[in-house]
C-alpha positions in Angstrom: 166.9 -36.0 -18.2 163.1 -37.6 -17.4 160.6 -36.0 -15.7 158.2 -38.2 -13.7 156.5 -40.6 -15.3 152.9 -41.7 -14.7 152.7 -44.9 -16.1 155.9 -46.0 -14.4 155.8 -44.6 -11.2 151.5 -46.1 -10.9 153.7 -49.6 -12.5 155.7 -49.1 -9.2 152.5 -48.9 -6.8 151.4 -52.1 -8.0 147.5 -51.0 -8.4 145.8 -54.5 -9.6 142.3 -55.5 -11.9 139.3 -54.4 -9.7 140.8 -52.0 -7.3 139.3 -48.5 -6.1 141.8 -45.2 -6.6 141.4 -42.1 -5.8 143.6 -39.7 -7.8 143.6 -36.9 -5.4 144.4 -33.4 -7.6 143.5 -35.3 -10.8 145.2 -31.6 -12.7 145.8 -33.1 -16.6 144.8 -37.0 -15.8 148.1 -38.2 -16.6 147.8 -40.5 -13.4 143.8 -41.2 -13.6 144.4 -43.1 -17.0 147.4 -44.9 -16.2 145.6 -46.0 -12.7 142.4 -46.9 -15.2 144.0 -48.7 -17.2 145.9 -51.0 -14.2 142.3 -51.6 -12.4 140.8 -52.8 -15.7 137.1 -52.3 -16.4 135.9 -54.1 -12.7 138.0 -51.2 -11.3 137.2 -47.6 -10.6 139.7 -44.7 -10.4 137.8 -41.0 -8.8 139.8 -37.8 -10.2 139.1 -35.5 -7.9 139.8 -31.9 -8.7 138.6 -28.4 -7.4 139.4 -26.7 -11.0 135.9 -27.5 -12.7 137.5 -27.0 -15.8 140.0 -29.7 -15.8 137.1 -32.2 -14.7 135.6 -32.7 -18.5 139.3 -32.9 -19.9 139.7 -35.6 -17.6 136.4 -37.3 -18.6 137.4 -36.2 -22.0 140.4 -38.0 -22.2 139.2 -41.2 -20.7 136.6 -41.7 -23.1 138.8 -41.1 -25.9 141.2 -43.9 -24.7 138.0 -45.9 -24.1 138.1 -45.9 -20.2 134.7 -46.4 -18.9 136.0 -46.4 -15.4 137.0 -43.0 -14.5 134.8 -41.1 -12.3 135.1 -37.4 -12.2 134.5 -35.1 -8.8 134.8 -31.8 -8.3 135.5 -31.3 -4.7 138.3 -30.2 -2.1 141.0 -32.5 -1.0 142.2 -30.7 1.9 139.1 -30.1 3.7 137.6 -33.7 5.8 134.6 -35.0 3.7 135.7 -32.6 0.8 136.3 -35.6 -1.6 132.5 -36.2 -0.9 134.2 -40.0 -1.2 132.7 -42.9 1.4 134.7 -43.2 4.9 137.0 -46.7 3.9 136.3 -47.5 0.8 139.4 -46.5 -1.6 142.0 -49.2 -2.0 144.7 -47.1 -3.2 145.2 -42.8 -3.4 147.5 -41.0 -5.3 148.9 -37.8 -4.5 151.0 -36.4 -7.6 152.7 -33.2 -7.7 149.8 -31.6 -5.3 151.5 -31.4 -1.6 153.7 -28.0 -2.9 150.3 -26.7 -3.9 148.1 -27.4 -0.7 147.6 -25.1 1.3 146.4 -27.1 3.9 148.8 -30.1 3.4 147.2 -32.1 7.2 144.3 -31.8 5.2 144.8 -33.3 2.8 146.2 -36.6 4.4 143.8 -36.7 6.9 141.1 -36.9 3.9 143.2 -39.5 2.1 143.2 -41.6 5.7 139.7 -41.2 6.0 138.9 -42.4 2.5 141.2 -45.1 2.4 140.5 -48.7 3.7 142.5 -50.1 6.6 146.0 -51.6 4.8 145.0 -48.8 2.1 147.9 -47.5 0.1 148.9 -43.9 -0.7 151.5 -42.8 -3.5 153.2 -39.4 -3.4 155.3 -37.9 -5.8 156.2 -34.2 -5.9 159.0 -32.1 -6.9 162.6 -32.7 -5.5 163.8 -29.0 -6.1 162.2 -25.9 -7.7 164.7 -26.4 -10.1 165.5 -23.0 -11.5 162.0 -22.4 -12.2 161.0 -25.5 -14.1 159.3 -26.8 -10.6 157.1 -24.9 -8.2 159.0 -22.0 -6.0 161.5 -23.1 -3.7 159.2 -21.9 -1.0 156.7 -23.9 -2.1 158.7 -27.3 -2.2 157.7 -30.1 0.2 161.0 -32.3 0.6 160.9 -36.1 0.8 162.1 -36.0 4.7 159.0 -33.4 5.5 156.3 -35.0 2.9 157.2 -38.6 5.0 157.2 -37.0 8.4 153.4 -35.3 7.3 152.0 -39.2 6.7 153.9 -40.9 9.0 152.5 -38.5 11.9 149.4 -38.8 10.6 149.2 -42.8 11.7 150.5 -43.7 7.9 153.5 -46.5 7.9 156.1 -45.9 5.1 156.3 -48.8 3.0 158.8 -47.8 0.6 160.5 -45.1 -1.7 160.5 -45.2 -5.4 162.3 -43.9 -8.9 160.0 -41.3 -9.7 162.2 -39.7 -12.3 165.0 -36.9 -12.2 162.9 -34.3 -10.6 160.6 -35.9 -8.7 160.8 -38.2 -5.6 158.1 -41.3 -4.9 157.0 -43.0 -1.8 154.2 -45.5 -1.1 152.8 -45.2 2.4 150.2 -47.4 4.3 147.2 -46.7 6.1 
């Protein structure tokens, strides 16, 4: 049994040396460093998370691993503008296990269309099932047919769906 993980599933997305990602939710950074460490030092990766705390364990944990290109903000991901991120000027978003917990979930794609380039890529991976517990509630799960539908009416094309562990399903979508 594997549960999601990171390093594989940002190996699937195909991030490359000098890109700009935004890891939206950044939670325990799991995803900021292995996007950091696929853009390479001419690369930038923006954890952005609303639980201050987590912020300097994320800034904590790329400086331990010698990642100079992680940039922390603390801001709202499912308000427009609440990244505090430029219009166009991400290559590349990541939204991992954060759609079951948004409350506002439009919200938060509309901010990840707004911050993305044109052609700009989106990953999402979230829980398949509450799975007795171990996940989120059942009431809180987003499933793969609904989390698609959300981007795709939002002017997103899906590019394609990925292994994202037992738990967990993956899919790359494009601005």
């Amino acid at each position: 049994m594997t549960f999601s993980d990171p390093q594989k599933n940002i190996q699937q997305f195909g991030l490359i040396e000098g890109m700009k990602v935004a890891d939206l939710g950044a939670g325990s950074a799991a995803y900021t460093i292995a996007a950091a460490q696929q853009v390479g030092t001419s690369g930038r990766v923006y954890a952005v998370e609303v639980q201050k705390e987590l912020l300097s364990n994320i800034k904590n944990s790329a400086t331990k691993q010698g990642l100079s290109n992680v940039e922390v903000i603390w801001g709202d991901i499912e308000g427009l503008g609440g990244t505090k991120i430029r219009d166009h000027s991400i290559d590349a978003a990541i939204i991992s296990n954060v759609l079951f917990q948004a409350e506002d979930k439009q919200g938060l794609v509309e901010e990840a269309k707004r911050i993305l380039k044109p052609k700009g890529r989106v990953l999402v991976v979230d829980w398949k099932d509450s799975f007795g517990g171990m996940g989120p509630h059942s009431d809180h799960v987003v499933n793969e047919q609904s989390a698609k539908k959300l981007f795709e009416e939002s002017g997103f094309s899906l590019d394609r769906s990925i292994p994202a562990g037992d738990h967990h399903y993956g899919f790359i979508a494009i601005k």
